[in-house]
Backbone bond lengths (Angstrom), bond angles and torsions (degrees), N, CA, C in turn:
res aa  C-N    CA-C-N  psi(-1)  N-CA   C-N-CA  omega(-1)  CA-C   N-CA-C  phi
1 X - - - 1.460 - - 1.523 110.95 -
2 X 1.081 132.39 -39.75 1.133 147.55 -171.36 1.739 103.64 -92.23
3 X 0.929 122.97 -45.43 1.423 107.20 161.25 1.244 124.57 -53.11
4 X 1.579 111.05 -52.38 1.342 109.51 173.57 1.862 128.30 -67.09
5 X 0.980 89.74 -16.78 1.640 101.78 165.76 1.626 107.73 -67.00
6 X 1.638 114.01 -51.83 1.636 104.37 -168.57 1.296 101.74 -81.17
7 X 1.347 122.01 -6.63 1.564 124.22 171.42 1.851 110.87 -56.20
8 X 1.432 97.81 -47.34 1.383 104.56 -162.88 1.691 92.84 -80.33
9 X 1.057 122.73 -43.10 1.133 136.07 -169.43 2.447 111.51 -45.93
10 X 1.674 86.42 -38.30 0.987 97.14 166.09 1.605 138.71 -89.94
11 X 1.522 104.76 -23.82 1.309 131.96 156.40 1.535 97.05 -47.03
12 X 1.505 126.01 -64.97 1.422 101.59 -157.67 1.656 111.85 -88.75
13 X 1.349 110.51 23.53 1.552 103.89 -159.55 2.064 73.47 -103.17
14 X 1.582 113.34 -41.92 1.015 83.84 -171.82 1.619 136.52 -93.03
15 X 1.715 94.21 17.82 1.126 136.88 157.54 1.384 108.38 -30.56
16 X 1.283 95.92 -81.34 1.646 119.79 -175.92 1.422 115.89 -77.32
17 X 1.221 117.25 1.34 2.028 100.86 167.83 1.879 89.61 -120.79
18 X 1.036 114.54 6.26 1.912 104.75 161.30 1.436 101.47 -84.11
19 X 1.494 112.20 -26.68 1.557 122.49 -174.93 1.796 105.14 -71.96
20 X 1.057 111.06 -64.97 1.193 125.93 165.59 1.907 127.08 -30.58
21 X 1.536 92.36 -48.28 1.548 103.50 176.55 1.118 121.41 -80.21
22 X 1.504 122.46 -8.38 1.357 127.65 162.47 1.406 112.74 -98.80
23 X 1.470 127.48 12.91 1.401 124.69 177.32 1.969 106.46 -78.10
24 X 1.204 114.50 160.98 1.475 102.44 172.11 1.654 88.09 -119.23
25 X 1.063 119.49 118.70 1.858 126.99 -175.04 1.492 100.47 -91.45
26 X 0.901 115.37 162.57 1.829 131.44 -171.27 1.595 101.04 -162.47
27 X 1.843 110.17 134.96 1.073 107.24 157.07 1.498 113.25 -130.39
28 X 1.334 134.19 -157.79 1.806 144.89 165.99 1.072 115.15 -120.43
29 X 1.255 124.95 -171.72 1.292 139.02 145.52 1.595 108.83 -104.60
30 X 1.364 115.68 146.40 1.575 126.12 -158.80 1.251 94.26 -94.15
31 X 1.246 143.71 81.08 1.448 150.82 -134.86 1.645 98.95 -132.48
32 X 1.684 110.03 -30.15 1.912 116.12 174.52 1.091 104.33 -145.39
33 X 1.035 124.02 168.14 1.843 141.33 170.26 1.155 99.29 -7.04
34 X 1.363 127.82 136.51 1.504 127.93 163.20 1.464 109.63 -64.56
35 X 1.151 119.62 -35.28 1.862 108.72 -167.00 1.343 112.40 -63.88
36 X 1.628 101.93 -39.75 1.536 122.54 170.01 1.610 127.01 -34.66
37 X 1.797 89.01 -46.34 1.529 99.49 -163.76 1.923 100.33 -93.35
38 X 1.692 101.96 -13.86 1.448 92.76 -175.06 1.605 115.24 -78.99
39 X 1.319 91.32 -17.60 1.956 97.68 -170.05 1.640 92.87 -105.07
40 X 1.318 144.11 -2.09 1.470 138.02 144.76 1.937 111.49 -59.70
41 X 1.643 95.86 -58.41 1.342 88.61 -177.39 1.699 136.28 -93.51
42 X 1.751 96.24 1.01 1.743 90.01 164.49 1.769 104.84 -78.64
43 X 1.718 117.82 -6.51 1.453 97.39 -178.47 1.219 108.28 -79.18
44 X 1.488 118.05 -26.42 1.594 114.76 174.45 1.257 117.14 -61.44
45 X 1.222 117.62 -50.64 1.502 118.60 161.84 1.378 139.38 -30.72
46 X 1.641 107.04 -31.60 1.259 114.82 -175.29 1.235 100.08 -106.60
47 X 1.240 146.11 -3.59 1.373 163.51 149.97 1.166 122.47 -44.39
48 X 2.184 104.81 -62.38 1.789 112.41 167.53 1.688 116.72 -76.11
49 X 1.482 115.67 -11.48 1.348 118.57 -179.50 1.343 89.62 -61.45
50 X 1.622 122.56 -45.97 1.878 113.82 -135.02 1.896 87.71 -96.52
51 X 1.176 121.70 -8.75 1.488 130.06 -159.81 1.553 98.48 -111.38
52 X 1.128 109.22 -32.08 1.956 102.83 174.40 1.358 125.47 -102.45
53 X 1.447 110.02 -16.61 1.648 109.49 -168.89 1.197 118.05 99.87
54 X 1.556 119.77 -27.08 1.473 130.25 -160.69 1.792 110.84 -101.34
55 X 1.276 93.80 156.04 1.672 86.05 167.35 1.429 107.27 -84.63
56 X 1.310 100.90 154.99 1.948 100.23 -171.78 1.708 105.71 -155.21
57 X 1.150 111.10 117.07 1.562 129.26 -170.63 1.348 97.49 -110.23
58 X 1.506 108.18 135.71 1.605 126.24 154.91 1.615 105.95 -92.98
59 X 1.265 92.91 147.32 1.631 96.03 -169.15 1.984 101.48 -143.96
60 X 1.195 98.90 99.63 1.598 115.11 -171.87 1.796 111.33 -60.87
61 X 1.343 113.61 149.56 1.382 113.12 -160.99 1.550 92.27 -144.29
62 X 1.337 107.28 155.89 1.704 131.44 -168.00 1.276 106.79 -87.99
63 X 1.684 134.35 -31.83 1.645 143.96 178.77 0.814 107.23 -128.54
64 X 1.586 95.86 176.45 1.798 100.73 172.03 1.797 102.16 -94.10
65 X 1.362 114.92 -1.09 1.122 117.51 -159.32 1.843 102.82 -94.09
66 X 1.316 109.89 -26.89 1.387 132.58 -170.78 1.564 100.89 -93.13
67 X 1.666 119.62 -20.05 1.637 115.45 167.44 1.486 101.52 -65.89
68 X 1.739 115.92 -57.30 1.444 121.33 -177.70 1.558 116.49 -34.98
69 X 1.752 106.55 -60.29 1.424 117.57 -178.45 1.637 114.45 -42.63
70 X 1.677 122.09 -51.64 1.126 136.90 174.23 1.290 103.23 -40.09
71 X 1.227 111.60 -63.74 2.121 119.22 -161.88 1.825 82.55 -54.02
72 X 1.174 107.43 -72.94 1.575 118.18 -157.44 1.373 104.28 -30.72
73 X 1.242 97.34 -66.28 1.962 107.59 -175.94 1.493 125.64 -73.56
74 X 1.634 106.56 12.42 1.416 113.99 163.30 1.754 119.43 69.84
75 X 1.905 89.65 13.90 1.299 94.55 178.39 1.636 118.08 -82.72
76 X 1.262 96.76 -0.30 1.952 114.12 -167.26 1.394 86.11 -146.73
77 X 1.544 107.75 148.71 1.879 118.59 175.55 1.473 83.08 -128.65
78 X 0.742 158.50 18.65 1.728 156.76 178.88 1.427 105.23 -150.61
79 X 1.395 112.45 132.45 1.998 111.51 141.71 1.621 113.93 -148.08
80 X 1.197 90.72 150.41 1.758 95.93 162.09 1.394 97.26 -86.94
81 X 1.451 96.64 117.61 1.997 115.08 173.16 1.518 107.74 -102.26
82 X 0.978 127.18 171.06 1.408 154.49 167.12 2.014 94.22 -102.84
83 X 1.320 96.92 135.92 1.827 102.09 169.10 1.272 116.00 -44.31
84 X 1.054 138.46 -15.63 1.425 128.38 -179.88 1.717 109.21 -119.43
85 X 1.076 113.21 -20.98 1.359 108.66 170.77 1.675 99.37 -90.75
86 X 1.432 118.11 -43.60 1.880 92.79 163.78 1.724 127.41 -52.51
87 X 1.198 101.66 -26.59 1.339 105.49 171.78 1.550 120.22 -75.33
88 X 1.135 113.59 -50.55 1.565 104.40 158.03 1.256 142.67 -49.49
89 X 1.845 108.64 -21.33 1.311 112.30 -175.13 1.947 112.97 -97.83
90 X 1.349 93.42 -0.98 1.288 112.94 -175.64 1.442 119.03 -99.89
91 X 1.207 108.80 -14.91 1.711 129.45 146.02 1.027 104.12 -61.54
92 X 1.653 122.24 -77.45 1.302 115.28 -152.32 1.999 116.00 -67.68
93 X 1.523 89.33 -18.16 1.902 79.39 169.34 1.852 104.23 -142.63
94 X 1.606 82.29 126.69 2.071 87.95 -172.38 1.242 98.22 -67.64
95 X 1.072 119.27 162.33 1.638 147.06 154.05 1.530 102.90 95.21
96 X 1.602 109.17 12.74 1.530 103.39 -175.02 1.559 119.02 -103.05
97 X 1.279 132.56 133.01 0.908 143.63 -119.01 1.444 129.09 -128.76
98 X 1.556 135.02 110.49 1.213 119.84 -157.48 1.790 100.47 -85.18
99 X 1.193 134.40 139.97 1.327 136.13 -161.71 1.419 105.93 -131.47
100 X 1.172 126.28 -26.20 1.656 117.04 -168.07 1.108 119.29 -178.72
101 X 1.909 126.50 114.55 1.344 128.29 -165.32 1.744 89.18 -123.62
102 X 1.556 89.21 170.12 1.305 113.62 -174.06 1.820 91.96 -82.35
103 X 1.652 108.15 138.37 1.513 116.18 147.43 1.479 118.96 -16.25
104 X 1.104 111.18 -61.60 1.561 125.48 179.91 1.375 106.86 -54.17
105 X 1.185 137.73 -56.32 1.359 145.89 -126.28 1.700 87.26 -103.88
106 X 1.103 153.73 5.93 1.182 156.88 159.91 2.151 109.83 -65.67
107 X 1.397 86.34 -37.21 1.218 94.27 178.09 1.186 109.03 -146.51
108 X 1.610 140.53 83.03 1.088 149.01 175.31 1.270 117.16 -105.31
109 X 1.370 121.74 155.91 1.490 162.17 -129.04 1.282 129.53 -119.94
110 X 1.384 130.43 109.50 1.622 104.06 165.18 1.777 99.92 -123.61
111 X 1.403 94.24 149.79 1.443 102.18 -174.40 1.803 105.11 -106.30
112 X 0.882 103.77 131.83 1.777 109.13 174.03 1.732 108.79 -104.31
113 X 1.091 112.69 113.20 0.972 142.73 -156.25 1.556 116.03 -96.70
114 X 1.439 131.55 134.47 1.756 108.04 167.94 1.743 96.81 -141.93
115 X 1.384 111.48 161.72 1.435 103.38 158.42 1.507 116.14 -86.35
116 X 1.285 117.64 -167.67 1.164 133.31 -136.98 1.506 111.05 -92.67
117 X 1.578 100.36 -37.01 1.601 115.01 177.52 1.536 113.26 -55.43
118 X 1.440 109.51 -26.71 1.404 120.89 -160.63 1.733 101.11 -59.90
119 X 1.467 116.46 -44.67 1.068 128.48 -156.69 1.573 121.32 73.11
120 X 1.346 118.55 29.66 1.465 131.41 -175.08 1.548 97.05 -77.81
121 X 1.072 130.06 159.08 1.130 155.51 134.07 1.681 133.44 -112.38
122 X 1.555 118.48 122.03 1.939 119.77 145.98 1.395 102.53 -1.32
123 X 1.649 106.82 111.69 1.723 111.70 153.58 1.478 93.81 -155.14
124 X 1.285 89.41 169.36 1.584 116.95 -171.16 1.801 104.54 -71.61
125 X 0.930 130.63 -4.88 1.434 141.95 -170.70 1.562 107.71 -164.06
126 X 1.537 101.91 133.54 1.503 107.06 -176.98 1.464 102.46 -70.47
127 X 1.591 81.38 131.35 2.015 88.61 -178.42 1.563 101.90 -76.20
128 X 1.400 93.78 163.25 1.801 125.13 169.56 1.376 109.82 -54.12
129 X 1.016 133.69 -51.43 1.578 157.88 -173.21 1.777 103.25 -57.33
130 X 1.454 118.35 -15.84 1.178 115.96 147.40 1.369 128.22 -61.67
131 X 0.911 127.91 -29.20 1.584 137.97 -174.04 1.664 100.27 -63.02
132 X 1.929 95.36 124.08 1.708 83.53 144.04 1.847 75.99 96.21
133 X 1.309 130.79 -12.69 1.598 116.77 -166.44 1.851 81.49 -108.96
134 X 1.771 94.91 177.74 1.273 112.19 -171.37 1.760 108.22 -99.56
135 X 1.333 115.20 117.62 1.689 131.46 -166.97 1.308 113.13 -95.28
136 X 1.208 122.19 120.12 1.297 106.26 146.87 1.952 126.40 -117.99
137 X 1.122 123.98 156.69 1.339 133.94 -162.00 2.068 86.31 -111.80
138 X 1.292 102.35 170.47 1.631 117.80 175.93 1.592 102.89 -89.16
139 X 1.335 101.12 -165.01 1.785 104.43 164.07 1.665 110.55 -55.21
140 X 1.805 100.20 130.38 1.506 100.62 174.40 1.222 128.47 -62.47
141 X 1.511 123.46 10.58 1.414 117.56 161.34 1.510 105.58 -123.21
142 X 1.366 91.48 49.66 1.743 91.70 161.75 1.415 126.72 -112.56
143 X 1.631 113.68 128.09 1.718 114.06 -171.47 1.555 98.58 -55.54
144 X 1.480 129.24 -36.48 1.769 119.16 -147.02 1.725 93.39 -122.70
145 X 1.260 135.44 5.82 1.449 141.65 167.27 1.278 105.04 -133.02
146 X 1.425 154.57 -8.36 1.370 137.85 126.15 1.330 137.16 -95.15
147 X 1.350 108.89 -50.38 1.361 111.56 -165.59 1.602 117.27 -82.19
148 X 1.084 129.91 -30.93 1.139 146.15 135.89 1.683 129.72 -1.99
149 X 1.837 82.56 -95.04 1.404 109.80 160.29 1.533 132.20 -39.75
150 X 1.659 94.28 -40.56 1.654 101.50 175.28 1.837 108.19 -95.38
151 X 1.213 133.00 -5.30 1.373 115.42 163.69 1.651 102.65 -96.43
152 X 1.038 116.48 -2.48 1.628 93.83 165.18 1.620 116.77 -101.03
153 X 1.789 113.80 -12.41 1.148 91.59 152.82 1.233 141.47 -79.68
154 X 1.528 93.52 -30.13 1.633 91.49 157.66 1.401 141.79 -63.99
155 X 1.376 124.24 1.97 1.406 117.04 165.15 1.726 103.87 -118.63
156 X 1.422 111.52 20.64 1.057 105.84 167.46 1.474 118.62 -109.10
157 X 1.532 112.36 -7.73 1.570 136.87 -176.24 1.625 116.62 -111.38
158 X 1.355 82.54 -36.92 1.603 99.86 -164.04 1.645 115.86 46.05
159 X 1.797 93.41 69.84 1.441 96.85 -169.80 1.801 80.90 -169.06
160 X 1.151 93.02 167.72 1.963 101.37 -168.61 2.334 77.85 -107.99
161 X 1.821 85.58 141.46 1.471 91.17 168.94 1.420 131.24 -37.62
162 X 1.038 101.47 -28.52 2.280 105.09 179.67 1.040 85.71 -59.92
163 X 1.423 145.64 -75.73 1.397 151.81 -134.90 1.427 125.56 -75.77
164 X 1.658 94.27 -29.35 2.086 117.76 168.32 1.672 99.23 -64.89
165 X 1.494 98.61 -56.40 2.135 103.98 -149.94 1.302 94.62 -93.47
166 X 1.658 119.52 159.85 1.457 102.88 137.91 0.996 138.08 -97.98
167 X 0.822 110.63 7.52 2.030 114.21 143.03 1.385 122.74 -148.82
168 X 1.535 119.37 143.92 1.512 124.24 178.54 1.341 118.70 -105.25
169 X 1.132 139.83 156.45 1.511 149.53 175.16 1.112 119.12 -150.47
170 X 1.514 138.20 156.65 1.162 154.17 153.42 1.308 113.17 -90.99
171 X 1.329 120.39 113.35 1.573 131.25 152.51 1.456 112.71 -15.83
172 X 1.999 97.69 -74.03 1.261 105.32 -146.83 1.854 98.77 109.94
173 X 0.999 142.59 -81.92 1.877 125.33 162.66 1.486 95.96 -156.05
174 X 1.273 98.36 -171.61 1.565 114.14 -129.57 1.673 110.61 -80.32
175 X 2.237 102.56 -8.05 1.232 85.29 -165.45 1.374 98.46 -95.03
176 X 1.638 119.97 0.00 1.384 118.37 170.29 1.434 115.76 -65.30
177 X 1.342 108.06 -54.41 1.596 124.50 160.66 1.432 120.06 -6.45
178 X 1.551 103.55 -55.45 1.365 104.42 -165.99 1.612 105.43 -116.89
179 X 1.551 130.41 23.90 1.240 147.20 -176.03 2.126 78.60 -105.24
180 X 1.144 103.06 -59.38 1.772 119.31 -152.93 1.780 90.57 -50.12
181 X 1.074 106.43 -75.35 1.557 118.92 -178.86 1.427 115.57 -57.65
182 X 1.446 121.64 -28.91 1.722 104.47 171.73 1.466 99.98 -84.70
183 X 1.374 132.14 9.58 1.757 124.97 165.47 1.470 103.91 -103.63
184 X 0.940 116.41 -18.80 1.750 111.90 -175.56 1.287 83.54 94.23
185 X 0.978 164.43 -2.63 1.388 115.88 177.13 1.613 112.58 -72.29
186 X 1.130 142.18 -5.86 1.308 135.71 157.00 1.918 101.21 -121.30
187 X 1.256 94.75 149.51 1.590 87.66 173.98 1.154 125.02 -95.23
188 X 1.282 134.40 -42.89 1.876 141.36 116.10 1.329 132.36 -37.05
189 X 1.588 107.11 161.84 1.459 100.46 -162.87 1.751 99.99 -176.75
190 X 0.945 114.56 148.71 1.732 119.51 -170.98 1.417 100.41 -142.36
191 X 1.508 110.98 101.41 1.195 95.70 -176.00 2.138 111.93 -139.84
192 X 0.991 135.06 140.27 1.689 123.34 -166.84 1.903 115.70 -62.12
193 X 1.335 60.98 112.49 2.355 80.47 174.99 1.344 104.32 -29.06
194 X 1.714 131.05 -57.50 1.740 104.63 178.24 1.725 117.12 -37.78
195 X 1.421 105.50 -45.47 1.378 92.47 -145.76 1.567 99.20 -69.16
196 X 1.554 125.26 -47.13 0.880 110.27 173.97 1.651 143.50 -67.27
197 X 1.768 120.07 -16.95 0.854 120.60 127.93 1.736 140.85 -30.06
198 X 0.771 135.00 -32.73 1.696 154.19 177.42 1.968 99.33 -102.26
199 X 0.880 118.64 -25.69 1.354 119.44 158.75 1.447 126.66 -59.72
200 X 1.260 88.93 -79.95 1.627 104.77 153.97 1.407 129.35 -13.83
201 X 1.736 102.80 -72.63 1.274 122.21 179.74 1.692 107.78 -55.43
202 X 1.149 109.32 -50.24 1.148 98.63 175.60 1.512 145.96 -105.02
203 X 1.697 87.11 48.59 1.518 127.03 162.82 1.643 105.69 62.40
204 X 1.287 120.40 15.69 1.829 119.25 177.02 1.902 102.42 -97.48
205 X 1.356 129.25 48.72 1.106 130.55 167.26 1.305 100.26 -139.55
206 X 1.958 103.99 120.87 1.044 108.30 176.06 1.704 102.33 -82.20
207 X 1.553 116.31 113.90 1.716 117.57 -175.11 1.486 94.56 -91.23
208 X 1.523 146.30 38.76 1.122 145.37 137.56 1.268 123.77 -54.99
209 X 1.527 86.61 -64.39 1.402 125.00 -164.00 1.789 114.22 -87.35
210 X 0.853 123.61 7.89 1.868 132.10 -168.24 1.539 117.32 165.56
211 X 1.281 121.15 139.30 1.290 129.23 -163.37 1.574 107.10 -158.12
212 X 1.838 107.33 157.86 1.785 98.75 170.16 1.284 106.83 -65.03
213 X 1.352 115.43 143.69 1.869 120.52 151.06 1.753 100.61 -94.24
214 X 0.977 122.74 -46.29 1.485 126.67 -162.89 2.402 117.21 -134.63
215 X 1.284 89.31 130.84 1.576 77.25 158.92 1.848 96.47 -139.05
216 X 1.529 77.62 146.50 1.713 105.39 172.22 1.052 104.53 -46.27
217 X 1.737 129.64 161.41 1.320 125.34 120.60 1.811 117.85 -57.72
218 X 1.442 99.91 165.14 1.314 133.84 -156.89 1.710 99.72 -66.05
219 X 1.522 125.33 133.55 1.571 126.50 152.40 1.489 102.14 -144.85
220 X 1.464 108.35 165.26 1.360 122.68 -170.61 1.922 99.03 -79.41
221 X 1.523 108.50 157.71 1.277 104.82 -160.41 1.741 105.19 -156.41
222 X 0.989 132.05 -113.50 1.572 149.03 -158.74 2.140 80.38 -63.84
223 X 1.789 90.90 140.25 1.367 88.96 159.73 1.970 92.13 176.83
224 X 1.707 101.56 147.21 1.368 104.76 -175.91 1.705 109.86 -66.36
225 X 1.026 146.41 145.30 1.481 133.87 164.27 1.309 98.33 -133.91
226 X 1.728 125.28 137.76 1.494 139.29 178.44 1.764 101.74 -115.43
227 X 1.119 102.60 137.50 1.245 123.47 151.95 2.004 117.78 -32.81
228 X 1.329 123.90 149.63 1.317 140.76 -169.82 1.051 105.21 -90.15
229 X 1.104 113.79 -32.42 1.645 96.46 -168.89 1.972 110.14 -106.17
230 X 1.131 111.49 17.08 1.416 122.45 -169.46 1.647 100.75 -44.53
231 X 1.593 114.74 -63.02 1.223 142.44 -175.70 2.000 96.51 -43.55
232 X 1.134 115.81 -27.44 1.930 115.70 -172.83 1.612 93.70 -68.52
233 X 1.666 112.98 -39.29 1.372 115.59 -136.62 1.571 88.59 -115.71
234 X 1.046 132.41 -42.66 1.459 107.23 -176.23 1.860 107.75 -118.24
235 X 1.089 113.29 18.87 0.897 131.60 161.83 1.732 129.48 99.25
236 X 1.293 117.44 166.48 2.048 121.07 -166.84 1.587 108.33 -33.09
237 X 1.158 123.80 79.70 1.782 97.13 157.87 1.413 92.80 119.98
238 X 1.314 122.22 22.79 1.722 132.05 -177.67 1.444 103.71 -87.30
239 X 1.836 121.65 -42.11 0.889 120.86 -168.61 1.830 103.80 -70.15
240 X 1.218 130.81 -45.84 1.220 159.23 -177.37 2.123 95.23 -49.80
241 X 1.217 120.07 -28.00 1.879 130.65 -158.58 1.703 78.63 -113.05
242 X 0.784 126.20 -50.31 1.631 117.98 -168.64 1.757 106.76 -63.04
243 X 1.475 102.65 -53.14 1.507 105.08 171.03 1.864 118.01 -52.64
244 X 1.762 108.21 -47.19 1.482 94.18 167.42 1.085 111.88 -72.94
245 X 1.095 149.42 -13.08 1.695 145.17 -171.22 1.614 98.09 -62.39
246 X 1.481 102.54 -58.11 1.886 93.79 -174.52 1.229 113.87 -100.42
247 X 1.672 123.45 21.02 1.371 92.59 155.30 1.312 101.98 -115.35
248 X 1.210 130.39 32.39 1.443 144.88 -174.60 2.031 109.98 -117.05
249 X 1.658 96.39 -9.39 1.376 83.11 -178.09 1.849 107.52 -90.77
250 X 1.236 81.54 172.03 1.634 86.50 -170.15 1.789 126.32 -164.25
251 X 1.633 82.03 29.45 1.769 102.97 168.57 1.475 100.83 -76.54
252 X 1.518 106.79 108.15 1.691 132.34 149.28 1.343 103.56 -37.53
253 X 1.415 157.62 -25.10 1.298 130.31 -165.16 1.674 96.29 -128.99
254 X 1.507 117.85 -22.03 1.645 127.47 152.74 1.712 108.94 -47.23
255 X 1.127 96.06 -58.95 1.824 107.06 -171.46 1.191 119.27 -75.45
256 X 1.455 121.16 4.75 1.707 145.85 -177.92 1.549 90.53 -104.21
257 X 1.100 133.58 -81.90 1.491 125.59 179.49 1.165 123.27 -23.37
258 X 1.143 134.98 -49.85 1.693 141.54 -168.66 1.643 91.57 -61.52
259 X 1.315 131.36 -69.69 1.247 135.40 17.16 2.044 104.55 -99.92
260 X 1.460 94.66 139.70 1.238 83.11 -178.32 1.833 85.68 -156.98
261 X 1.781 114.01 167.15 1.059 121.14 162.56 0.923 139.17 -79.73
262 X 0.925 116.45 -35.76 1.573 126.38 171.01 1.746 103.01 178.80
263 X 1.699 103.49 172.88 1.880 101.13 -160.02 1.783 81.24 -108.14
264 X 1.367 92.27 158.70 1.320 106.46 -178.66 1.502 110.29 -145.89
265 X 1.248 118.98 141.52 1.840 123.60 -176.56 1.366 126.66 -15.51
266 X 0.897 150.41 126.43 1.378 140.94 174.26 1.474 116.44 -139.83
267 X 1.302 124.02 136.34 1.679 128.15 -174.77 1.509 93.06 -121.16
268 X 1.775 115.94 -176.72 1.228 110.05 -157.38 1.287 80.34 -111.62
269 X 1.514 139.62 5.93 1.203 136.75 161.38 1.490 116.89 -55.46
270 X 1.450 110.86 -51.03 1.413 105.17 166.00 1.454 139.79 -42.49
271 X 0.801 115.14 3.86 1.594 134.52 -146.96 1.754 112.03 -136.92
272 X 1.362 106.05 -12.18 1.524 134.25 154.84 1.653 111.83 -30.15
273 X 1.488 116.66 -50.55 1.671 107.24 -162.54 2.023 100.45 -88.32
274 X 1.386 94.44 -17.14 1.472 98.16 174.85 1.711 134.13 -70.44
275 X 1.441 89.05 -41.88 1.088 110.46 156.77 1.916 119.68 -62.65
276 X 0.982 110.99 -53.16 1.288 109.98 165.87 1.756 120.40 -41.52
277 X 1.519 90.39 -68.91 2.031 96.06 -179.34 1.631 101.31 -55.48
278 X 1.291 128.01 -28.26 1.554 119.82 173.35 1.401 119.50 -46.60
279 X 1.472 102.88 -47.08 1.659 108.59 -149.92 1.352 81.08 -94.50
280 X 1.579 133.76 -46.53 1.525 124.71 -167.89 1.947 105.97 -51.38
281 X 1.252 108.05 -52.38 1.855 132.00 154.23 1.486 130.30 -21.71
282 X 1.648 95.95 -42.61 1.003 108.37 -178.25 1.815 113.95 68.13
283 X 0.976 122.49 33.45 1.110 100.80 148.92 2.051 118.16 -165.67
284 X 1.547 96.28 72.53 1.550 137.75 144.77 1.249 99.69 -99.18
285 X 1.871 93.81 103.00 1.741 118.24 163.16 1.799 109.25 -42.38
């Protein structure tokens, strides 16, 4: 009796990782509100299920550093990265592959932000009058709330952020960013033009209280990248159906969430000047 119990017992354990090995897993980077990003990405999910054949789970993560770990350790074959966390995860495993960015993300944005007390104003060059105020940056492995933000202050200061503010912080992502600075609790703020664009629009920015002082010029940014060996495991020409899957989707209220227009080609070549400001930055692990 008891044999046959751990018999079954093992039957269903290996039940569930044959179940498992045919899942196609997907994760993000935690870049806005989690609830936000969970009801954006189970629609994608149910999107590549009905577009690949396969079962396909999004599986939500605490960093941007813990999305990387996932890709690496083969616990995720898909993520929506940020440029520098696709670039990191594309180190840590060869043959993996950037496949599909948003319209937008060809030329993306960071907006520097202040509240109201500051007396900042919109100019064509980040004013001086920043110096000496209280900063905050997004999650530290963010291309458009850190890395970004901090090589343009640095060639606009020629000084590392400690030395601009008197004090720096990390949010954590972008919609804290711009919650933090329209309360004062920081008076600066670097945070990516979608989000606050789509903020905006949908009238939750108090523009009393916080406004742009500055936007960057343009670098490439947000983009899906899959794993190399996908095609071993779920089979010839899977990796090749995943790439048309998202640039083939074209749900109006799917493509509002990100927010983006539609996905468009992407190689890991694109992703070249990011990689560069990393290593010049110093901080590509």
């Amino acid at each position: 009796m008891v044999r046959r119990a751990l018999l079954a017992l093992a039957l269903a354990f290996s039940s569930v990782s044959a179940s498992m090995a045919d899942t196609f897993v997907f994760t993000a980077i935690p870049d806005e509100d989690e609830t936000k990003l969970i009801e954006r990405f189970q629609g994608v999910a149910d999107y590549l299920a009905e577009q690949l054949g396969v079962d396909v789970r999004y599986v939500p993560v605490k960093s941007y550093a813990a999305a990387v770990t996932a890709f690496r350790n083969n616990q995720v074959q898909l993520a929506w990265f940020g440029g520098l966390s696709g670039v990191q995860a594309r180190r840590l495993v060869p043959g993996s592959e950037a496949l599909a960015q948003g319209q937008e993300d060809e030329a993306f944005e960071t907006y520097f932000i202040a509240h109201s007390s500051t007396g900042l104003e919109e100019a064509e060059t980040l004013s001086d009058d920043v110096r000496n105020r209280t900063f905050t940056f997004g999650s530290k492995g963010s291309t458009s709330g850190r890395l970004m933000p901090e090589f343009y202050l640095r060639e606009r200061f020629d000084a590392a952020p400690e030395e601009v503010f008197s004090r720096v912080g990390f949010s954590g992502n972008h919609t804290r960013t711009l919650r933090l600075v329209e309360a004062g609790t920081f008076e600066v703020g670097a945070l990516n033009f979608q989000v606050w664009e789509k903020e905006l629009a949908d009238g939750t920015i108090d523009t009393d209280s916080v406004k742009i002082i500055w936007r960057t010029p343009t670098y490439p940014d947000y983009q899906w990248t899959v794993r190399g060996d996908v095609d071993e495991r779920f089979g010839e020409g899977f990796k090749e159906r995943v790439q048309q899957a998202l640039l083939e989707l074209d749900d109006p209220e799917l493509l509002a969430s990100f927010p983006r227009t539609r996905f468009i080609p992407a190689s890991n070549d694109d992703y070249e000047p990011i990689r560069a400001v990393a290593e010049q930055i110093g901080v590509l692990d």
